[in-house]
N, C-alpha and C positions, 0 to 999 in steps of 0.2 A: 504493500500500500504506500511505504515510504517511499520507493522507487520511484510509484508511478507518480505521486505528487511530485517530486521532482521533474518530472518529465514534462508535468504542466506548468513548472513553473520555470521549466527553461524556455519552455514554447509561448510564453508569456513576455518571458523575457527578450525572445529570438524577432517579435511581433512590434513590443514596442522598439526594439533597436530599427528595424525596419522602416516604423511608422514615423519616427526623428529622423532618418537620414530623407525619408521622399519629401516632410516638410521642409527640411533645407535644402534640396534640392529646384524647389519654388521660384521662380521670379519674382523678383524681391522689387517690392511697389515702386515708381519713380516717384520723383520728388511734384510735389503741384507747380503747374503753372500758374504764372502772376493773373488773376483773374480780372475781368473790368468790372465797372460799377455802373449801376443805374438808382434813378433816381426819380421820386416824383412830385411837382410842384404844384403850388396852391391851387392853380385852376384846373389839375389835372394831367398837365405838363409831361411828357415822359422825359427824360436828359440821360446819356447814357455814355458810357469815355470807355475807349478800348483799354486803357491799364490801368489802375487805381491803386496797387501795390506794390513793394517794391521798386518803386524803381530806380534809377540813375540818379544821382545827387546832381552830376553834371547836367543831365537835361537830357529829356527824352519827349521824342513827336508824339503824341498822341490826337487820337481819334475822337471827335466829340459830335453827338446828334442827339438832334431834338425834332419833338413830334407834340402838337396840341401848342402852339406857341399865338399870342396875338398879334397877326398881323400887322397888326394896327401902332403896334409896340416894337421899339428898335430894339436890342440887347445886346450888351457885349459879354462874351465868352473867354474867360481865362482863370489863369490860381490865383488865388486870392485867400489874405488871411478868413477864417469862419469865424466872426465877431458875434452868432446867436441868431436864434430864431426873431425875427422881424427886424434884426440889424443888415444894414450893407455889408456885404462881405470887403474888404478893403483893410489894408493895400493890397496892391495885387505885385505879383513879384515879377518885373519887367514892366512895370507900370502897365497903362491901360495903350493898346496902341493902336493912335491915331492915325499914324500913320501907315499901316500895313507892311513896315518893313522887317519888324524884328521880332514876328513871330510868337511874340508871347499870347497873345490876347487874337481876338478878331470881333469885329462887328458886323450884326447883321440887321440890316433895315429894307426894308421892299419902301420908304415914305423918307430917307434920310433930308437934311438943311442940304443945301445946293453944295455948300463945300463935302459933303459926304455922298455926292452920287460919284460913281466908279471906285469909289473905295469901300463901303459897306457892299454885305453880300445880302442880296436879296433872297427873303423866304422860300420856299418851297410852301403849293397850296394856297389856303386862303382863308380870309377868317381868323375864326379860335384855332384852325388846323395849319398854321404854320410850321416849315418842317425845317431843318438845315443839317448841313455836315460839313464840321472845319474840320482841320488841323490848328492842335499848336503846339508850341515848347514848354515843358512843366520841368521847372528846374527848382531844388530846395531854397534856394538864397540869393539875394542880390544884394545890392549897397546897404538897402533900408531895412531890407525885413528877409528875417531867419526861418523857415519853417519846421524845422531840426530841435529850434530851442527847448524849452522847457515850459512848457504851458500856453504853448501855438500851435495850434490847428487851423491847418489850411485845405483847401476843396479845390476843387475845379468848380466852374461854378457859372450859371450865367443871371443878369441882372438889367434889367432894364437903364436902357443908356440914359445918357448925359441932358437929353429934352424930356426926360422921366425921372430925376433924381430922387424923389424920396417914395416915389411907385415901388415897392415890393410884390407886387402881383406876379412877378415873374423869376423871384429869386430862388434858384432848384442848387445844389451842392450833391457833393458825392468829395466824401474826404479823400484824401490820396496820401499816402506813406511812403516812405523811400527803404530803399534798401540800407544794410549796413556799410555800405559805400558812405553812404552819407555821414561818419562821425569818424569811421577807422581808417577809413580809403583801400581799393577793394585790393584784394591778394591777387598775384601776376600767375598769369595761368598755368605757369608748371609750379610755383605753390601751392596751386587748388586741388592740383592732381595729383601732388605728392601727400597732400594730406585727405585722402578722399577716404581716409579708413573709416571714419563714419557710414558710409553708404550714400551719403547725401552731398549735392552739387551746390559747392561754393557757386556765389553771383559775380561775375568781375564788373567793371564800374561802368560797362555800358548795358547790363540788364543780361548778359549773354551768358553760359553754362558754362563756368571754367571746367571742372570739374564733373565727372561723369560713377567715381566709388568701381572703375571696372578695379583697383587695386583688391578689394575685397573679394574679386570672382576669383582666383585662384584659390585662396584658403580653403574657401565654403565649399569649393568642389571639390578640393582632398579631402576635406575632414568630411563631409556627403559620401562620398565613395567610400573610404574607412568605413564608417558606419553599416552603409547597407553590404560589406563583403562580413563584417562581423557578425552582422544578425542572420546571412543565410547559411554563414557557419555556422552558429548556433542550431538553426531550422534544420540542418541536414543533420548537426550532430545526437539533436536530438529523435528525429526520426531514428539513426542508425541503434541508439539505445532499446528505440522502443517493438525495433524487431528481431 
């Protein structure tokens, strides 16, 4: 009787060694993508930025559109500190630009003053359903303002322009965080992938994948292989016991 419980519990034994080498054998999760952000404003407004995390401390293009907007209503679209619910968001980091050259900000009006036709981008749609899609530069800091600091939170963010100044009807945010680039300044890409024993991909300072943890696929595959030759030793050695 003694024997035979032995023989169950090497086959127990033989089962779990098995069942630990196939789950390390596994494709091991990748790391998440910088996700974007949406957002929705007081009339309904949808706003929505293709990266909102993460990202470049130096500055990075991103993607912004909107849907349900007042035509009727100019707005400019850029980062800006988040000063609260029924507050203007402001300063905006790159200031507010008027002039459409330096890509921080952009304005959009279908009804711009005379000095803003050609340079404001007209809606999409009509009505409450105006729609638009810029581009701009989201970068953490300028001369005047940090968004890194300590008790600043900043957005992307759109706001009814300059012939609307204290109109909030159209103030929508979506915070944006930067990566660790932004405090330590990022590690040069054969740093990233000398140190990739974690399994997880360092950021380098333009948002890109230093680092990919393949250091890690060799061990896990010796010590997987180990494992599942030991347990089917086990499994054969205890068959050979039990006849």
């Amino acid at each position: 009787m003694a024997w035979s419980s032995g023989l169950r519990g090497h086959g127990v034994g033989a089962s779990l060694a098995v069942a630990s080498a196939s789950a390390l054998l596994l494709p091991m999760a990748s790391p998440a993508v910088a996700a974007g952000g949406t957002a929705t404003g007081p009339e309904g407004q949808k706003l929505t930025v293709s990266k909102s995390s993460g990202l470049a401390a130096a500055g990075e293009t991103v993607t912004v559109t909107g849907s349900g907007y007042n035509t009727e209503k100019g707005i400019y679209v850029a980062f800006c500190v988040d000063n609260g619910a029924g507050k203007t968001p402001t300063p905006c980091v790159g200031g507010v630009d008027m002039s459409g050259e330096s890509g921080a900000s952009a304005w959009v009006s279908s009804n711009p003053p005379s000095y803003g036709e050609g340079l404001a981008e007209p809606y999409g749609g009509s009505a409450h359903k105006g729609t638009f899609s810029v581009k701009i530069k989201v970068r953490a800091k300028d001369a005047n303002t940090d968004c890194t600091a300590s008790g600043v939170s900043c957005a992307v963010i759109t706001r009814n322009d300059h012939t609307r100044g204290g109109d909030q009807s159209q103030t929508v945010r979506i915070p944006v965080t930067f990566g660790s680039a932004a405090s330590t300044g990022a590690p040069s890409a054969s740093a990233s992938a000398k140190s990739a024993g974690t399994g997880t991909a360092d950021k380098a300072a333009d948002g890109s994948m230093a680092g990919t943890g393949s250091d890690l696929a060799l061990p896990v595959g010796l010590t997987a292989a180990g494992l599942v030759a030991a347990g089917a030793g086990a499994w054969f050695w205890a068959r050979r016991r039990r006849t």
